[in-house]
Each structure stands twice: as C-alpha cells, then as structure tokens.
C-alpha positions as CSV (number, residue, x, y, z in Angstrom):
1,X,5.1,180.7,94.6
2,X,8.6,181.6,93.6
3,X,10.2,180.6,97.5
4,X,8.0,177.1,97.0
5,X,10.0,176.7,93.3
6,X,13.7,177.6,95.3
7,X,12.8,175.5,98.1
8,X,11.9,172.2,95.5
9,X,15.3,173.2,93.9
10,X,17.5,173.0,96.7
11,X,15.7,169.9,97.8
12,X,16.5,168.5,94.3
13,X,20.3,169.8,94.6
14,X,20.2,167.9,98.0
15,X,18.9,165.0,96.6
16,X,21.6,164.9,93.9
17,X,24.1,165.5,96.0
18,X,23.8,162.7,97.8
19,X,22.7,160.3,95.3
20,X,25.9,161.3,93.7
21,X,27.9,161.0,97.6
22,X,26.3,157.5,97.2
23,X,27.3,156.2,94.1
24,X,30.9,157.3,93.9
25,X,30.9,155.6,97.7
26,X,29.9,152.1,96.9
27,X,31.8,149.6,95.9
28,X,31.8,147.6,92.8
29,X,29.4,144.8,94.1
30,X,26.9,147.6,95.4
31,X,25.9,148.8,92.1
32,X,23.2,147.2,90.1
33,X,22.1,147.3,86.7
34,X,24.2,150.3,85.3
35,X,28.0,151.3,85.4
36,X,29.2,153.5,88.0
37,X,29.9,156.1,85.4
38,X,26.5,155.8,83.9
39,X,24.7,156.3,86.9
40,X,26.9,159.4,87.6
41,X,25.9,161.0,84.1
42,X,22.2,160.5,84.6
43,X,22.0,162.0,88.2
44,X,24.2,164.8,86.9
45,X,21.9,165.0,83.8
46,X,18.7,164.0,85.3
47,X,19.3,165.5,88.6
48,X,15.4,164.3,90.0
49,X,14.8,161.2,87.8
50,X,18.5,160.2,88.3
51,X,18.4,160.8,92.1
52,X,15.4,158.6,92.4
53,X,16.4,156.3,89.8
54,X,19.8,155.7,91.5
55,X,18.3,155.0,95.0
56,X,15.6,152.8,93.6
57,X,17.3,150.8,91.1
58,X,21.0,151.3,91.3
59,X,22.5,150.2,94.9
60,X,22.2,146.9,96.6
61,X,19.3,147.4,99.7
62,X,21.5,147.8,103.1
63,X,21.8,144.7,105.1
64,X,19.1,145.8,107.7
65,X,16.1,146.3,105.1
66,X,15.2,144.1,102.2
67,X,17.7,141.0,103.1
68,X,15.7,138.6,100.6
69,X,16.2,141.1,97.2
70,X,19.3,140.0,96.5
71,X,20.4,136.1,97.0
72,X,24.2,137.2,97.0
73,X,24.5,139.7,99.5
74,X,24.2,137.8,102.4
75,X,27.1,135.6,101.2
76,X,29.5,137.9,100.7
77,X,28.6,139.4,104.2
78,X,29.7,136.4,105.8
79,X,33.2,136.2,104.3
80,X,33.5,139.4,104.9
81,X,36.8,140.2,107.3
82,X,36.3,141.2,110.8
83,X,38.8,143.2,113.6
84,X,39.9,141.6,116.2
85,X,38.0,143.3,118.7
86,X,34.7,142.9,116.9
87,X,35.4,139.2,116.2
88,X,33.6,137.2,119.5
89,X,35.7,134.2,118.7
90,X,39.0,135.9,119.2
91,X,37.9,137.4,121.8
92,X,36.6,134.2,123.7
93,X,40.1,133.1,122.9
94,X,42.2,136.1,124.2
95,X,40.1,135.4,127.5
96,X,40.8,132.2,127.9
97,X,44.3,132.3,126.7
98,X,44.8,134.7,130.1
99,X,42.6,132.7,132.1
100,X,45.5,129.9,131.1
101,X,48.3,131.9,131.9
102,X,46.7,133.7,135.2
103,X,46.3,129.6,136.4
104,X,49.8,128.9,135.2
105,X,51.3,131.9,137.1
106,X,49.1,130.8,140.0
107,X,50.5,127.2,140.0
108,X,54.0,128.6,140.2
109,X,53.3,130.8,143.1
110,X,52.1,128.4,144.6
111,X,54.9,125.9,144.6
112,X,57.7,128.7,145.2
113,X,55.4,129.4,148.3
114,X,55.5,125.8,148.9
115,X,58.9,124.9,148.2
116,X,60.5,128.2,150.3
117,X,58.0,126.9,153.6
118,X,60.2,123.6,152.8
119,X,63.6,125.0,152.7
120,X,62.4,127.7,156.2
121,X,61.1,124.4,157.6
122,X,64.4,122.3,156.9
123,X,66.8,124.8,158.3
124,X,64.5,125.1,161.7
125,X,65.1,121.5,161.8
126,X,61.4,120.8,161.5
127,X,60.5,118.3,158.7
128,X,58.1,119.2,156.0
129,X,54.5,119.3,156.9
130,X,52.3,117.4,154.1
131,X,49.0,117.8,155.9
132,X,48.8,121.4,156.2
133,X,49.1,121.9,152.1
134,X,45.8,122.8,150.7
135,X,44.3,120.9,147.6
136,X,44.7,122.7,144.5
C-alpha cells in the first residue's frame, strides 16, 4: 500500500511539474481566466487540484484540438509571422525569380553564341546565315 501512495505522489510531482513547465511557458494570450502568477500559486499550493485546474481551465486548447472554444485564436494565428522557408509564397517567388534569371542568362548565351558564329562567319568571308538560327 505504501509503494501505491509513493507512486500517486511522484505522479502528482510530475503532474505539477509540468503544469508549472506550462504555465511559466505560455505567453500572455495563452492564459485564461486567472493571472500567470495566480495560477503559479495554486499549482504550487494545490499541487493535484491546481495541476488539473490549470490544464482544464487555464491555457488556450492547442490549435489541432478544440479550434471552435475560443473565437480569437484562430485570428491571431493567421497574423502570426512566418520564416522564409516555411512561407509557400516566398518560396513560389524565390523559384520563379531563378527561373527569370536562369532564362535571362539563357537569352544571353544564346546571342553571344549567335553573335561570335557572326563575327567567325564574317572573317571566313561567308555572310551570316539567318536560316540555320533556331526559334527561341
């Protein structure tokens, strides 16, 4: 009976732990209902209650589960700022900005390939061939 009352108490400690990991780690629009300092008094005076309490009724529900609970959260979400490489619009843009300047560099290839056959062509005496240039 007495390793069943340890075991509920370091379950309890757990439980308190990381209520109280949780509530000093969410930011100011996370917390409902209380103050962040009252919440941290009652899990640390109400380890069980507080625990629950605090996991129940103090934090916002994460984005995956519960997205209807509160009407504000999916607001601020949106507005939220992203990195670059997790942003699908920059990254659409990045592409296309190279697929711009792969052309670009292309083009002018091209027409320094064109324009040196020319010059080869004029000092052989030949004249420039139009009909041979492929259609870009």
């Amino acid at each position: 009976m007495a390793r069943l009352y340890v075991l509920l108490f370091l379950v309890q400690i757990v439980l308190a732990v990381c209520a109280l990991i949780s509530c000093l780690s969410a930011e100011e629009g996370q917390i409902r209902s209380l103050p962040r300092i009252v919440w941290v008094l009652i899990i640390l005076f109400f380890p069980l209650v507080g625990s629950i309490a605090w996991f129940v009724a103090g934090r916002e529900p994460s984005s995956g589960a519960g997205k209807g609970w509160s009407g504000g959260t999916a607001q601020r979400q949106q507005h939220r700022p992203v990195a670059p490489d997790d942003d699908p619009e920059f990254l659409r843009s990045m592409q296309d900005r190279a697929k711009q300047q792969d052309q670009e560099l292309f083009q002018r290839w091209e027409e320094d390939l064109r324009r040196r056959e020319d010059d080869l062509r004029r000092r052989d005496g030949e004249p420039p061939r139009e009909g041979d240039r492929p259609e870009v």
